[in-house]
C-alpha positions as protocol buffer text, in pm:
chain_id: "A"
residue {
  index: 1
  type: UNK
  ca { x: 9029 y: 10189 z: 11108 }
}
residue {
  index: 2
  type: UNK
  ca { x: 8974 y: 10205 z: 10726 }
}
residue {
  index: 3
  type: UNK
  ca { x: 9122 y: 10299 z: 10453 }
}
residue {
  index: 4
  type: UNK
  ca { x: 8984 y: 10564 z: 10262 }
}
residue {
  index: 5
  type: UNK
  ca { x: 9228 y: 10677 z: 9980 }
}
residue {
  index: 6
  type: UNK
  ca { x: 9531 y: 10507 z: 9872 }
}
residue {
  index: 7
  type: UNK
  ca { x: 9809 y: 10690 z: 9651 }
}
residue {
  index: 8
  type: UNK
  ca { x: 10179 y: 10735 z: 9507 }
}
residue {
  index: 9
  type: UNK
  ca { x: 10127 y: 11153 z: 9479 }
}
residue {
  index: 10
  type: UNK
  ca { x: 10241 y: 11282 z: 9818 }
}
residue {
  index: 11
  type: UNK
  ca { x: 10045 y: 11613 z: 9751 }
}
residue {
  index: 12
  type: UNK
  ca { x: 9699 y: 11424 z: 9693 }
}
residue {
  index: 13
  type: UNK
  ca { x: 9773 y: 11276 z: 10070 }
}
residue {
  index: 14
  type: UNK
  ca { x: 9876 y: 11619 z: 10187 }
}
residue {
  index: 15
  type: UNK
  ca { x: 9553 y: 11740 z: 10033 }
}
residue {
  index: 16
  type: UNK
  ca { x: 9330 y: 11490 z: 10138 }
}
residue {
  index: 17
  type: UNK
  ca { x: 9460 y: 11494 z: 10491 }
}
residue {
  index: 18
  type: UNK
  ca { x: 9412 y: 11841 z: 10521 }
}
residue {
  index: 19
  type: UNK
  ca { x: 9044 y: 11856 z: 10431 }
}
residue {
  index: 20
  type: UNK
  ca { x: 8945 y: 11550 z: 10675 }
}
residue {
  index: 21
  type: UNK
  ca { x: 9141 y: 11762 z: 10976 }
}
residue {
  index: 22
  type: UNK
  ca { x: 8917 y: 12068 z: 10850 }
}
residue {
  index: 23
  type: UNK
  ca { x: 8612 y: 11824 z: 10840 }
}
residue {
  index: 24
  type: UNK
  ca { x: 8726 y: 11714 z: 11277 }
}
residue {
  index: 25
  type: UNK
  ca { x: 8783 y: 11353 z: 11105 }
}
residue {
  index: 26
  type: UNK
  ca { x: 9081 y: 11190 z: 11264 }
}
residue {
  index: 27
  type: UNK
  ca { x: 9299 y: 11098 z: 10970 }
}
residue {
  index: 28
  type: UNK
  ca { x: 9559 y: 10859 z: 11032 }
}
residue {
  index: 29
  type: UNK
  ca { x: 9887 y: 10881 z: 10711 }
}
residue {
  index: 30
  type: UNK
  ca { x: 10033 y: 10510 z: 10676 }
}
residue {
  index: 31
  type: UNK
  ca { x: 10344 y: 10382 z: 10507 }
}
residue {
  index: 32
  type: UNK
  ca { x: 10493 y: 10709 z: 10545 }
}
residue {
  index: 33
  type: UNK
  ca { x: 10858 y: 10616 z: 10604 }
}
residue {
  index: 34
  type: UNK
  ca { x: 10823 y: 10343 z: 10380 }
}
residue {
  index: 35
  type: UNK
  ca { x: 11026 y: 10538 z: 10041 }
}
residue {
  index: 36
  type: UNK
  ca { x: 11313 y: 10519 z: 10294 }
}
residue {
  index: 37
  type: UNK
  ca { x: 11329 y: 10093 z: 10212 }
}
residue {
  index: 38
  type: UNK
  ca { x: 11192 y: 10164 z: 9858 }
}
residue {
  index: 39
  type: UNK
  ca { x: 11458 y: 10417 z: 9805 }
}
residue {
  index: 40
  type: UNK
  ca { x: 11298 y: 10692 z: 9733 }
}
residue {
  index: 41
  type: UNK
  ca { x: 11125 y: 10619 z: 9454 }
}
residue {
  index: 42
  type: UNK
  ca { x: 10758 y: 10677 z: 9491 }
}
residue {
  index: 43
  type: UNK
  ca { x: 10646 y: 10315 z: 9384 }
}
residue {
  index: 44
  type: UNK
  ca { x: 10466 y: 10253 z: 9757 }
}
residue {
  index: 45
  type: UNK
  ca { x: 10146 y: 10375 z: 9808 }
}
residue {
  index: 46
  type: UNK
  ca { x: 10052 y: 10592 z: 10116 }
}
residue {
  index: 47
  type: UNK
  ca { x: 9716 y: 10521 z: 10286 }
}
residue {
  index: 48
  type: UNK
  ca { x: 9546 y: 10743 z: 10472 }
}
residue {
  index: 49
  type: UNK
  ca { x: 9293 y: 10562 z: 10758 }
}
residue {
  index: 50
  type: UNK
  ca { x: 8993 y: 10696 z: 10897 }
}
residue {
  index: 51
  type: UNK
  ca { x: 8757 y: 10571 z: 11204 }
}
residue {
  index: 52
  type: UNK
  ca { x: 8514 y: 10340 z: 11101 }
}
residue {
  index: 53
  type: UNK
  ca { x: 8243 y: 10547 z: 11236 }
}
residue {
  index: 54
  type: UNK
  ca { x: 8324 y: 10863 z: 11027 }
}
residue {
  index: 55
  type: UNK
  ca { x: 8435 y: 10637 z: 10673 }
}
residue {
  index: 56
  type: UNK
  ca { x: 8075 y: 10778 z: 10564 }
}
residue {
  index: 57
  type: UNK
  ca { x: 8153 y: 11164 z: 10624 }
}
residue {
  index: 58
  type: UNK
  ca { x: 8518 y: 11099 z: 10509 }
}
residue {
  index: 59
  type: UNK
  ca { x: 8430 y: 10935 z: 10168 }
}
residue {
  index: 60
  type: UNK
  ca { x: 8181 y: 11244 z: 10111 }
}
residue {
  index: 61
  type: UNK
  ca { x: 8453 y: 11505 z: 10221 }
}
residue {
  index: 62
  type: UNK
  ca { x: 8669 y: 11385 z: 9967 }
}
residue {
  index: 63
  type: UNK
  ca { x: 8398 y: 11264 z: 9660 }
}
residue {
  index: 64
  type: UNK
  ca { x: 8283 y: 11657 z: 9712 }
}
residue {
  index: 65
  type: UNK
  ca { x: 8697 y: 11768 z: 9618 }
}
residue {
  index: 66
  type: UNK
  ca { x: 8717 y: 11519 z: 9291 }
}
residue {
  index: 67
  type: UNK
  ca { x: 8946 y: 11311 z: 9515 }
}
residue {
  index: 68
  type: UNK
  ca { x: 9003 y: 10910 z: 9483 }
}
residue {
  index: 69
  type: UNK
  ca { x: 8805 y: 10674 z: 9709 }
}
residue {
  index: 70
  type: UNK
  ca { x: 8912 y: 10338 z: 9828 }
}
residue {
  index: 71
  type: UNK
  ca { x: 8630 y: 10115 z: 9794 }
}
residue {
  index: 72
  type: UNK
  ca { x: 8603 y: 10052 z: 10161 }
}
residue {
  index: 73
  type: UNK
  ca { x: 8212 y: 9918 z: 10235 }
}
C-alpha cells in the first residue's frame, strides 16, 4: 500500500475517501484513532493508503478535485 494524501482536516479525508470509493479504488483511512492519544487535538495527520497498482488512477482522481497529493513515486 501507498500513501496518497496525508492531512490534519478530517473533512479533506472524508472527501477524498469518498471520491476513490466512487472511483472502485480501495482506500484504506490510517491513524484514525490516533486524536484519542493526542487528545483530541488535530495535530496527527490521517493518511489515507491506496493499492500500489491503482496509486496512478488514485493520484488523478484526486489532482482532477484540487486535492493534495503525497509525493508517492
Amino acid at each position: 500500500m501507498l500513501e496518497i494524501l496525508r492531512s490534519n482536516d478530517p473533512t479533506i479525508i472524508a472527501f477524498a475517501t469518498a471520491l476513490l470509493r466512487g472511483e472502485d479504488i480501495e482506500v484504506f483511512v490510517m491513524d484514525v484513532h490516533m486524536s484519542g492519544l493526542e487528545g483530541s487535538i488535530g495535530i496527527l495527520p490521517r493518511r489515507l493508503m491506496v493499492r500500489r497498482d491503482e496509486a496512478a488512477a488514485a493520484d488523478v482522481v484526486l489532482r482532477d478535485n484540487d486535492l493534495p497529493v503525497s509525493k508517492w513515486t
